[in-house]
C-alpha positions as CSV (number, residue, x, y, z in Angstrom):
1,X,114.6,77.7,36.7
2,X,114.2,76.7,32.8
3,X,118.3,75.9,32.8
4,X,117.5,73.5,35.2
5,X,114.7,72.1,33.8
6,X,116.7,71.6,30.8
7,X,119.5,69.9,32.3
8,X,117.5,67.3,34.6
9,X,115.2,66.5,31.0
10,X,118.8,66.1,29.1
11,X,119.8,63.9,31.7
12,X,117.0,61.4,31.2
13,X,116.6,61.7,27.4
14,X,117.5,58.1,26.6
15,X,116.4,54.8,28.1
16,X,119.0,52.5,28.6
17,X,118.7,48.8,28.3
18,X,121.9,46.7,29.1
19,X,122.2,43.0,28.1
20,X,123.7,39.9,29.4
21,X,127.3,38.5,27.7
22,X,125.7,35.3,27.1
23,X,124.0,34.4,23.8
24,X,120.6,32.4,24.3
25,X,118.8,30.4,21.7
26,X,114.6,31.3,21.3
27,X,112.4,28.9,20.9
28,X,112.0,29.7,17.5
29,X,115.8,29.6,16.7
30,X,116.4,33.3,17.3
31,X,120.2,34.0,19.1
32,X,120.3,36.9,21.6
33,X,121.3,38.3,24.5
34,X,118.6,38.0,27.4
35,X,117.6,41.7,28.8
36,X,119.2,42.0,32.4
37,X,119.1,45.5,33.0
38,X,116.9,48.5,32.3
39,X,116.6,52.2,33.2
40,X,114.3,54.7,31.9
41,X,112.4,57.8,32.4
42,X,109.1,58.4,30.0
43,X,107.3,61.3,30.1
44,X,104.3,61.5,28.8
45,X,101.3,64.0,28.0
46,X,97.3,63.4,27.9
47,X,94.8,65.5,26.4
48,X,91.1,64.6,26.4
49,X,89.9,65.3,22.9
50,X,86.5,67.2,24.1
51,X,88.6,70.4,25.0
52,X,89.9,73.1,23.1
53,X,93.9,72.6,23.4
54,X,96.4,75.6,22.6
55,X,99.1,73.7,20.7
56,X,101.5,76.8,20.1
57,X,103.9,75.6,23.6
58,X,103.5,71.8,22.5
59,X,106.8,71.8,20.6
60,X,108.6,73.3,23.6
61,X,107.3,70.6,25.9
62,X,108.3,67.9,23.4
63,X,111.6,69.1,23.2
64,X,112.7,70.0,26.5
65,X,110.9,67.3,28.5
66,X,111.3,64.5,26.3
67,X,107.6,63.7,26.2
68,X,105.4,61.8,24.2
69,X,101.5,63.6,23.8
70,X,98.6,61.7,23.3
71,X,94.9,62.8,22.6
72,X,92.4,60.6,23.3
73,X,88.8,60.2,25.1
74,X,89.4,60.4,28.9
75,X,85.9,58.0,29.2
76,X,88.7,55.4,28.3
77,X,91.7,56.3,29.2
78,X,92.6,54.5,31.9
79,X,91.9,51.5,30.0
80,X,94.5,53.2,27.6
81,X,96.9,54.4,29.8
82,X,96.9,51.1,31.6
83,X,98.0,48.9,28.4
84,X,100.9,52.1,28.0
85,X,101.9,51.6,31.1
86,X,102.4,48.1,31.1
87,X,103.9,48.3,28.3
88,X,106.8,51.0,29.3
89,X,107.3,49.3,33.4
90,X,107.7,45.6,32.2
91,X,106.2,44.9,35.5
92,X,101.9,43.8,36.0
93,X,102.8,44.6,40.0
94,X,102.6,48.3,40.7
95,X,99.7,50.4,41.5
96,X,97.6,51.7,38.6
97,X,96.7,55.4,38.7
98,X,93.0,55.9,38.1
99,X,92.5,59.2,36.6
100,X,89.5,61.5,36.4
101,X,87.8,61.4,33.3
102,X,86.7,65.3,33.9
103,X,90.0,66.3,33.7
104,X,91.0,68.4,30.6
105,X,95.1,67.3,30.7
106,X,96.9,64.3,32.7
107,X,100.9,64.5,32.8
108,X,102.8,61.5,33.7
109,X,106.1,60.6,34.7
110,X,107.2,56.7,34.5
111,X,110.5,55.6,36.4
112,X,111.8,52.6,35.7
113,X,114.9,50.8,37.3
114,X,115.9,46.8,36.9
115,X,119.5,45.2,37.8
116,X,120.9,42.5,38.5
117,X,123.6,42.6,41.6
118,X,127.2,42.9,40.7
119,X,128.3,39.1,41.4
120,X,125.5,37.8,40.3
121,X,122.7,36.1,42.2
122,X,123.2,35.8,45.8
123,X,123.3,32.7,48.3
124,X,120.6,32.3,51.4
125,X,122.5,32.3,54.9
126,X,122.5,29.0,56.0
127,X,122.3,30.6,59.4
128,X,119.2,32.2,61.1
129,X,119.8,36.2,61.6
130,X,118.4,38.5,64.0
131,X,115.5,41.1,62.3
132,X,113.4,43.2,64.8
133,X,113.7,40.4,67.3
134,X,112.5,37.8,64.2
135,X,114.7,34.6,63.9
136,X,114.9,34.6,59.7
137,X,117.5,33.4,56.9
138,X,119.0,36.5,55.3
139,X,120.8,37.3,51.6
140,X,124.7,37.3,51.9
141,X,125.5,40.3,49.8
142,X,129.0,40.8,47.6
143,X,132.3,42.2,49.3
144,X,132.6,45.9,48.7
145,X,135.4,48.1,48.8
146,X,135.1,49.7,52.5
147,X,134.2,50.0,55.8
148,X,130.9,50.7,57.7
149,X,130.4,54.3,57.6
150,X,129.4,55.3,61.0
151,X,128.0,58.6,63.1
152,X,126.7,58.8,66.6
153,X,123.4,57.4,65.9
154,X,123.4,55.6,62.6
155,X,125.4,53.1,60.5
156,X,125.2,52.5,56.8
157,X,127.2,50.7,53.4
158,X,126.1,49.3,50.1
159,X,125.9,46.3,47.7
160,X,126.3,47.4,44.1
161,X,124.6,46.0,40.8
162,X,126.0,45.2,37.5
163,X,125.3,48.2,35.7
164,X,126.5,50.8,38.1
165,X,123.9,51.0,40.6
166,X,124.3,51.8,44.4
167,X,121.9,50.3,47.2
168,X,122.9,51.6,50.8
169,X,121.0,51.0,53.7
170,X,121.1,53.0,56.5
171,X,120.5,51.3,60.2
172,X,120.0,53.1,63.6
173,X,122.1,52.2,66.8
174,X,120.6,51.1,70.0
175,X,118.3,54.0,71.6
176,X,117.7,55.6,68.3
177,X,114.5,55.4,66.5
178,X,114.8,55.4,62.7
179,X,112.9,58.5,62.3
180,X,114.9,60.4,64.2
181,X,118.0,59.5,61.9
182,X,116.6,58.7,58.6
183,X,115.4,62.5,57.2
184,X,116.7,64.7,54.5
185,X,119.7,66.2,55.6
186,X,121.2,62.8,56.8
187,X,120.7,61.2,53.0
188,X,122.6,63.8,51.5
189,X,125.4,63.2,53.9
190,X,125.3,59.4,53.1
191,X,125.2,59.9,49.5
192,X,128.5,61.8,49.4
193,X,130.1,59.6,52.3
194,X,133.6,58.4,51.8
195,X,133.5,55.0,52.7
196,X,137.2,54.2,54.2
197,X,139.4,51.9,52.2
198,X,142.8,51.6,53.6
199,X,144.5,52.0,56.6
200,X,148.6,51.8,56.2
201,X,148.4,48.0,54.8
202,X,145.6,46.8,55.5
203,X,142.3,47.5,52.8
204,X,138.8,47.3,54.1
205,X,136.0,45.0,52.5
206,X,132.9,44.6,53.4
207,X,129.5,43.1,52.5
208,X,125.6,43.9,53.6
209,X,123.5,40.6,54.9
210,X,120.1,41.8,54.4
211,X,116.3,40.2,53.6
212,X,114.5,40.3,50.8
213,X,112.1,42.6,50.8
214,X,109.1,44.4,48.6
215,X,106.9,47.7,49.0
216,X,104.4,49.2,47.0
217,X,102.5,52.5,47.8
218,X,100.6,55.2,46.7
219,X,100.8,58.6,48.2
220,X,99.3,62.3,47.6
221,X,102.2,64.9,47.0
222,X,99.8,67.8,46.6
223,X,101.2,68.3,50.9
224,X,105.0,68.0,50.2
225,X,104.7,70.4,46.8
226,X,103.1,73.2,49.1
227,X,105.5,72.7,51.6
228,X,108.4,73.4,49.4
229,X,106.3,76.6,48.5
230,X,104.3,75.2,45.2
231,X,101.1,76.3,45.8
232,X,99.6,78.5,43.6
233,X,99.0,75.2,40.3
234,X,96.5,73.8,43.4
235,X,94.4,77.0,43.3
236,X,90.9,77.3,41.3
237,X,92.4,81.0,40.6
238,X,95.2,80.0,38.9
239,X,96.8,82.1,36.6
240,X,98.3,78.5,35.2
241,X,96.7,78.4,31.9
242,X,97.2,75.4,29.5
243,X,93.8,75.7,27.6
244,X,91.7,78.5,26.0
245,X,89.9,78.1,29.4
246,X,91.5,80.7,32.0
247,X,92.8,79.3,35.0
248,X,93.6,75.3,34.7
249,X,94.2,74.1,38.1
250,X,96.0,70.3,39.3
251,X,93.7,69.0,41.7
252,X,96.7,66.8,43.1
253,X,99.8,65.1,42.3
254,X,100.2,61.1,43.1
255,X,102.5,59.0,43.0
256,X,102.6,55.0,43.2
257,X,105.8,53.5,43.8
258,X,107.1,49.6,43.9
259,X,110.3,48.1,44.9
260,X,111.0,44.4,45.0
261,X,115.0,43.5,46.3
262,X,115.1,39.6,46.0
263,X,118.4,37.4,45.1
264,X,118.8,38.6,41.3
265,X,119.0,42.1,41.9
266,X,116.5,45.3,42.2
267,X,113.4,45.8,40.4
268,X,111.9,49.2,40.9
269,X,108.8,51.2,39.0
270,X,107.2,54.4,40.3
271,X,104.2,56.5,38.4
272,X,103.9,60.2,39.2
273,X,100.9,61.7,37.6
274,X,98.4,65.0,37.8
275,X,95.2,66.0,36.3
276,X,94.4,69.7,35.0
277,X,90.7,70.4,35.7
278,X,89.4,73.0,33.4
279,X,86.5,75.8,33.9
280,X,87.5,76.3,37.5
281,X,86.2,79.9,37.6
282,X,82.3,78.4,37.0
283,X,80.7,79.0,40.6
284,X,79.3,75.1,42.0
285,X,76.3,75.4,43.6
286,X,75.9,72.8,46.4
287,X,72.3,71.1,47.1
288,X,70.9,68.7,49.6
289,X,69.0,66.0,49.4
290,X,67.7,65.2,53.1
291,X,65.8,62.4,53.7
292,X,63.3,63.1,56.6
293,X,60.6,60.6,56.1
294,X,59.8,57.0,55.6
295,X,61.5,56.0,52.3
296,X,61.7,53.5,49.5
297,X,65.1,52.5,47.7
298,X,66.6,50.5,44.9
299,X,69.7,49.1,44.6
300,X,70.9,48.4,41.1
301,X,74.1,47.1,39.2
302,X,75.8,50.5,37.9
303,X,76.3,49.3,34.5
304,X,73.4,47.4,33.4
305,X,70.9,49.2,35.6
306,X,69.4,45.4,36.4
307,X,67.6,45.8,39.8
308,X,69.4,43.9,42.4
309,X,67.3,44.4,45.8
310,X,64.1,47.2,46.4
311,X,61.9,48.4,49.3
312,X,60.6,50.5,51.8
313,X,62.0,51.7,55.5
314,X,59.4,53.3,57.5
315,X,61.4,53.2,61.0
316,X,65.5,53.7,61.0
């Protein structure tokens, strides 16, 4: 609904950057406090400058999703959108998006989340730990407040960071695979868990010994939006106009994602993006080009046109 839309868009109106106590000296004899932790959400809008754009709802979009709109040549733009990009995450490491420069509007979400861990950097066991049946050294998180929370077929607690941040993992017992406990309905249930504290005098601590780890992906979520019932935006015959041109249609909706948990803390980035193609309702024809006889070919370098290799093929 728009009420909601509006609250989730208030909620992420500010970045927020938090700095270390310390003061540090520059090079250049500047004092200030090193950057430790960041989180943002930026929103942004593209327009390619060949089309026609109605500009009556831009104010409206501005406003209620906090988003920067840009108009520029999509011929470029991922050259563009790459330096922005970089610029916003803070991080050279996750996956580009390579947009279609036939697209008539782009919309982009950026996510970014960087902390350090609550106590600070954290100590290598100097023992060898059991992981999937690898011998390896492992992190030796902080104590928390708590004890394992625990179900039939799962266990799972936390390390915090500095600024107020919560990583839990969630491990399967013996005899149950991960996907058969790791799903929707169990993540809500672990996010509003009560770990236990106390019992009579005693008060429960307890700390996560975990490796380091890093993923990076990029995924389609044109699948998971139809399954929740968003369907008709994907649809040639869209009544989802944006442009003078009737019936704007997304082709798709991506998202590329990296998360890197290391000694200092979490560093996290994702990019969710989609392209509006315009003039869906002009009919394509389709042609064939069938190669039935002997043949000759060239083979040249895209951008200069310099001719690499050339010949003919009688026999296949």
């Amino acid at each position: 609904t728009s009420s909601e839309i509006k609250n989730v868009a208030s909620f992420y109106k500010n970045n927020r950057v938090f700095y270390n106590e310390t003061i540090e000296e520059t090079i250049d004899g500047k004092l200030e406090a090193p950057e430790e932790g960041f989180f943002g959400i930026d929103n942004s809008i593209w327009m390619n400058q060949k089309y026609t754009i109605k500009t009556s709802g831009l104010s409206q979009i501005i406003n209620t999703f906090h988003a920067n709109i840009y108009k520029t040549d999509f011929d470029y733009l991922n050259e563009n959108i790459g330096k922005y990009i970089h610029n916003f995450m803070r991080n050279m490491d996750i996956p580009l998006p390579e947009l279609d420069s036939s697209s008539v509007l782009t919309i982009m979400n950026l996510l970014l989340l960087k902390d350090v861990w609550s106590t600070g950097a954290l100590k290598e066991s100097a023992d060898s730990y059991d992981f999937n049946d690898k011998k390896m050294k492992m992190l030796i998180g902080n104590y928390e407040d708590g004890m394992v929370y625990e179900e039939e077929s799962f266990k799972s607690f936390y390390i915090t960071t500095k600024n107020g941040y919560k990583l839990t993992f969630v491990v399967p017992k013996d005899s149950h695979p991960l996907n058969e406990v790791f799903h929707k309905e169990l993540l809500e249930k672990i996010v509003s868990a009560t770990y236990k504290t106390s019992n009579n005098d005693v008060y429960y601590k307890t700390r996560c010994i975990f490796p380091e780890f890093r993923i990076s992906s990029s995924e389609s979520l044109k699948d998971v939006c139809k399954s929740m019932g968003i369907s008709e935006i994907f649809s040639p015959t869209s009544e989802y106009i944006v442009f003078d041109d009737k019936g704007n249609f997304i082709n798709d909706i991506k998202q590329n994602i990296y998360l890197d948990v290391n000694k200092n803390g979490i560093d996290a980035g994702a990019i969710t993006y989609s392209s509006i193609f315009g003039n869906p309702s002009k009919k394509i024809e389709y042609n064939d080009f069938i190669i039935d006889r002997s043949f000759g070919f060239m083979i040249t370098e895209l951008e200069t046109n310099i001719l690499l290799f050339s010949g003919t093929i009688h026999n296949v």
